[in-house]
LUMMARLUM-261345 format. One record per residue: residue number from 1; residue in one letter; x, y, z of N, C-alpha, C, O, CB in turn. Coordinates in steps of 0.001 Angstrom, whole numbers, plus 500000, padded with zeros to 6 digits. Atoms other than C-alpha are relative to their C-alpha. Glycine has a CB too. Layout:
REM residues N
NUM,A,X,Y,Z,X,Y,Z,X,Y,Z,X,Y,Z,X,Y,Z
...
REM end
This chain:
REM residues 99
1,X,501091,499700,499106,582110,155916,336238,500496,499829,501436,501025,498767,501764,498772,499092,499709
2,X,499685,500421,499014,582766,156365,339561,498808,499546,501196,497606,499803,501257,500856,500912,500291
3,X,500890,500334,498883,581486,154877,342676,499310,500795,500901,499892,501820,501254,500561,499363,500695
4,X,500812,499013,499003,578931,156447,345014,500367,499705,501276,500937,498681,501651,498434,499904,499949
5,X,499623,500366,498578,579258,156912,348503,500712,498861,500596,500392,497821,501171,499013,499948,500584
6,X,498530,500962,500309,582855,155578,348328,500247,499825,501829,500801,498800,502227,501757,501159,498848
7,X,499692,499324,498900,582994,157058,352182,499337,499606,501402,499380,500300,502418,499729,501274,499677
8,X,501140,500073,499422,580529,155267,354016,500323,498901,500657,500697,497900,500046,498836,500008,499229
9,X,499057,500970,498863,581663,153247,357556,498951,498475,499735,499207,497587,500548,499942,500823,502221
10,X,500747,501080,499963,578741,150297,356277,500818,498911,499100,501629,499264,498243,498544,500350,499519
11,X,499098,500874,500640,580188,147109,354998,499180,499573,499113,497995,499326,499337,500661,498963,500758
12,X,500259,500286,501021,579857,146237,351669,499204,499007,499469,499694,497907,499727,500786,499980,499691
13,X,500487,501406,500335,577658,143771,350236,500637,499142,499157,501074,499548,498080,498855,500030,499499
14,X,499175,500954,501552,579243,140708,348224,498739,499700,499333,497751,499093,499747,501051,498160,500324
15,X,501003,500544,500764,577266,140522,345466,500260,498556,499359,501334,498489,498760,499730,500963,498986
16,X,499914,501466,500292,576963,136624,344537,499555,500150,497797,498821,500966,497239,498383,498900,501397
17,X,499944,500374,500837,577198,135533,341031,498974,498693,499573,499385,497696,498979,501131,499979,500021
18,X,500750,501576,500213,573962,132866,340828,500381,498709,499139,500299,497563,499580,498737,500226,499431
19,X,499863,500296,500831,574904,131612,337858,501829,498809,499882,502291,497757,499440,499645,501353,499370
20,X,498765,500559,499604,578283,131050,338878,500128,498788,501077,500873,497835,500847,500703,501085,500473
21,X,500634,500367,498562,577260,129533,342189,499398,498181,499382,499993,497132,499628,498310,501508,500607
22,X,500645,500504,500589,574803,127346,340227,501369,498646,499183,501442,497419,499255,499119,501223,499196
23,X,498656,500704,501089,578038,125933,337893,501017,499333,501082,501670,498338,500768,501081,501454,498902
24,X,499197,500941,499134,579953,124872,341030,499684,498941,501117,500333,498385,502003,500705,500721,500558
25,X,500488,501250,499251,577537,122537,342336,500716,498667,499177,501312,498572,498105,498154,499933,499969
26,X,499619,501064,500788,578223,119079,341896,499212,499602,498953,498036,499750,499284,500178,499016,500695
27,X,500921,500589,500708,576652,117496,338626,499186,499377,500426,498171,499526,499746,500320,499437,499312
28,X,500977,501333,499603,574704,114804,340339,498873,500941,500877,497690,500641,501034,500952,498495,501161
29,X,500777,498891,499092,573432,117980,342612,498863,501279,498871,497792,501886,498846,501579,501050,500971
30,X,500802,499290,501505,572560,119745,339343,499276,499618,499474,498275,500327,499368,500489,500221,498951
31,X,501560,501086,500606,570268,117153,337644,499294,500288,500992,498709,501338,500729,500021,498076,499828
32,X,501147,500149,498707,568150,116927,340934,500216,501536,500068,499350,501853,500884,500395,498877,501707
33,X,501097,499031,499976,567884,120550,340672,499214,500258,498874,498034,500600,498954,500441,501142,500344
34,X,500342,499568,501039,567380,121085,337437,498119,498824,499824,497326,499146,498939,501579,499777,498798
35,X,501102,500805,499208,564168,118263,338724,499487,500323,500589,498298,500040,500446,500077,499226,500579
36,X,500489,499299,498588,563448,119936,341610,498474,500515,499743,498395,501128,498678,501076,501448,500464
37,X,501048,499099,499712,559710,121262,342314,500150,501152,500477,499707,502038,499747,499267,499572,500690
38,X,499597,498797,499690,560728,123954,344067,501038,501243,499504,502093,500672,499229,500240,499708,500879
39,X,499136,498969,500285,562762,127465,343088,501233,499806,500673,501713,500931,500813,499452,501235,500312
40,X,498989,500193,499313,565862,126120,344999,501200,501076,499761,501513,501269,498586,500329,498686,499751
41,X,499009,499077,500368,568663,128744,345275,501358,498918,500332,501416,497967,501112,499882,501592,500967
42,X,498833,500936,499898,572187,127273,344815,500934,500195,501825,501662,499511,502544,501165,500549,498429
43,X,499578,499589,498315,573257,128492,348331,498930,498937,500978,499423,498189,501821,499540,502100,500434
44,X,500842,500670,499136,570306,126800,350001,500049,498563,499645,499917,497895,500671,498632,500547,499959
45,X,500300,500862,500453,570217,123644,347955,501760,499677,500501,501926,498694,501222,499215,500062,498530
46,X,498630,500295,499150,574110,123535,349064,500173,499575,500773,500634,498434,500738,500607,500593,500374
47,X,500452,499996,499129,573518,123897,352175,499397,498795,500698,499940,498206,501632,499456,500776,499800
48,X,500763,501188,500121,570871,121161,352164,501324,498652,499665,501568,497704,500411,498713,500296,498597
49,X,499246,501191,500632,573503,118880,350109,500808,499535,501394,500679,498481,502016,501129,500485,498532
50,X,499405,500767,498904,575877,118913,352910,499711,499763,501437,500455,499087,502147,500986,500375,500057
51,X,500655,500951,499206,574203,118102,355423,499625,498490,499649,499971,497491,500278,498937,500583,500271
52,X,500264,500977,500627,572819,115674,353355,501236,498910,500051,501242,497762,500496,499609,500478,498743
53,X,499250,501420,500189,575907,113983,352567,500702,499845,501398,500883,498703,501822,501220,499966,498625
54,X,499508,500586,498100,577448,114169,356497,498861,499214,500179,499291,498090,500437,500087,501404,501596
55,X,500562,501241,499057,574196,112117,357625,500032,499174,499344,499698,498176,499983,498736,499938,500597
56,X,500097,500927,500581,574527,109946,354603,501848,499427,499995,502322,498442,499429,499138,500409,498642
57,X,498191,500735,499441,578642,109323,355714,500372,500444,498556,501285,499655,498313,500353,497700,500472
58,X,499631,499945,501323,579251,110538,351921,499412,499131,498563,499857,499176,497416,501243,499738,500193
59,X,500499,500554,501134,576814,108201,349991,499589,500919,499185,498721,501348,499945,499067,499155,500196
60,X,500819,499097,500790,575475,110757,347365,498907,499800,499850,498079,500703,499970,500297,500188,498960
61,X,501320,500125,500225,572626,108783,346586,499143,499883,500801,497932,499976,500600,499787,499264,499411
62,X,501493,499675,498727,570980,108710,349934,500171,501365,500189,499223,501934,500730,500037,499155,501841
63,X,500412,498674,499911,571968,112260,349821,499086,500536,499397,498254,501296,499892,500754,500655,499800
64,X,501347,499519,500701,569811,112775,346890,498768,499744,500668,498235,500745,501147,499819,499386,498695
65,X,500806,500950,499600,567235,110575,348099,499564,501314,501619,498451,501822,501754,500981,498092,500211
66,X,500398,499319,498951,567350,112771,351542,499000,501519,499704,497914,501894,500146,501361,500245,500710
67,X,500774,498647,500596,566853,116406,349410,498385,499646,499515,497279,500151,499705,500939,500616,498490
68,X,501890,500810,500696,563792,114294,347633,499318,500359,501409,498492,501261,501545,499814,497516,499559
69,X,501090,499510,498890,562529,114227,351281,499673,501071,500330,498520,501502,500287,500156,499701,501038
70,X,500552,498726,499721,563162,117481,352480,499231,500637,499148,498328,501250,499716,500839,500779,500253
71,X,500647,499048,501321,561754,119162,349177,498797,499760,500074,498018,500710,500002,500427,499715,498452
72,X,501068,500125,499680,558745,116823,349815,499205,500302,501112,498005,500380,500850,499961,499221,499826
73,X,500359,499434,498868,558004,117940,353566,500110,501231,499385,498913,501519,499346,500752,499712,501269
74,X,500155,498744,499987,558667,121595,352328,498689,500165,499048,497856,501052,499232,501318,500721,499578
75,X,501573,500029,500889,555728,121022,349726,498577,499687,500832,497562,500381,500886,500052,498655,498783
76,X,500954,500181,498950,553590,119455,352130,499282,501164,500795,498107,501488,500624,500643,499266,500888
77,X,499990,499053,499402,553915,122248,354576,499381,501084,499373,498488,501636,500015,501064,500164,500330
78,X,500818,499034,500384,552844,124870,352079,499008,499755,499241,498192,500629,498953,500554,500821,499516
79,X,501180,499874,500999,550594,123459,349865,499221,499392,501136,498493,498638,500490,500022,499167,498342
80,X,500887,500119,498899,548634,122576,353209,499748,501072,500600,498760,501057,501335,500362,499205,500873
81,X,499950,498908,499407,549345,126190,354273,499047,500661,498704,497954,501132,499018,501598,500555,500412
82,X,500328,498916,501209,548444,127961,350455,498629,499592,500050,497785,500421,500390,500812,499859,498342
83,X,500947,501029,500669,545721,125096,349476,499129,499800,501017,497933,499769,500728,500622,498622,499482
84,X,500986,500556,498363,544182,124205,353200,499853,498546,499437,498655,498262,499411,497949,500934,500446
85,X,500084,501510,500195,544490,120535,352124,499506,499551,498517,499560,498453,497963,498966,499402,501105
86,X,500710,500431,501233,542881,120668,349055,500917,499890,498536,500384,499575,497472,498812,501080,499816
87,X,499402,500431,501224,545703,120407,346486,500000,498341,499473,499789,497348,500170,501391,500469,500167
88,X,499763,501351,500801,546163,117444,344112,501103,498956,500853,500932,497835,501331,500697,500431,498360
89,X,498920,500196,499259,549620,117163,345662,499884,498758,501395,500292,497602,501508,500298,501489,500460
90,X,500294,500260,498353,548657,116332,349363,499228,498808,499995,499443,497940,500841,499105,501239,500851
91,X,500425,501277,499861,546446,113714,348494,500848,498602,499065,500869,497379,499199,498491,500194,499608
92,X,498788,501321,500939,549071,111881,345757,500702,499365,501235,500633,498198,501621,501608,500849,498706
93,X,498787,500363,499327,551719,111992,348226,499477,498885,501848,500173,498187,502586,500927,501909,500282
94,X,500221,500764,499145,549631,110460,350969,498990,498224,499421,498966,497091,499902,499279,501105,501020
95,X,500260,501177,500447,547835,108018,348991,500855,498955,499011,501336,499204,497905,498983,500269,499535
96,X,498371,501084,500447,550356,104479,348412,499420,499877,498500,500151,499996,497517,500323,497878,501039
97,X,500229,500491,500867,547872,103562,345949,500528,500437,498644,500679,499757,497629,498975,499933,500148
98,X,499509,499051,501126,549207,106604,343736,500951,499893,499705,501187,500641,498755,499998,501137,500077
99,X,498733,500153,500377,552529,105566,343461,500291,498489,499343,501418,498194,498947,500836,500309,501232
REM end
């Protein structure tokens, strides 16, 4: 089969391999997604990690511990945006007693 518009001055897209992507996180990064509330893509959740571990000097577990936060501010944010305050969510996470 050949290729279509072999001829064409636009640059190519790399198509990513998710799956692949997904397999070269670290394990400890993999549990906590495979946890995760959110649809996390392995590029973004990457992303996230290192940062994560530069402000944590390389601890992993305050890196985790950091994604936990962000993931929880990004929930916040929309289920206050989707919900207007009224999810389950929004009031767990602000009431201590719930934890």
């Amino acid at each position: 089969m050949s290729r279509r518009n072999c001829k064409t001055s636009l640059k190519r897209r790399n198509r990513s391999h998710p799956m692949r992507s997904y397999d070269a996180l670290p394990p400890d990064l993999r549990q906590w997604l495979a946890a995760a509330i959110l649809p996390w893509s392995a590029a973004s959740v990457q992303k996230v990690w290192q940062r994560a571990l530069r402000a944590s000097r390389g601890n992993r577990a305050a890196a985790l511990v950091r994604l936990s936060d962000v993931e929880r501010r990004l929930l916040e944010r929309d289920v206050a945006h989707v919900w207007s305050g009224s999810h389950p969510y929004l009031s767990a996470s602000r009431d201590p007693a719930s934890t």
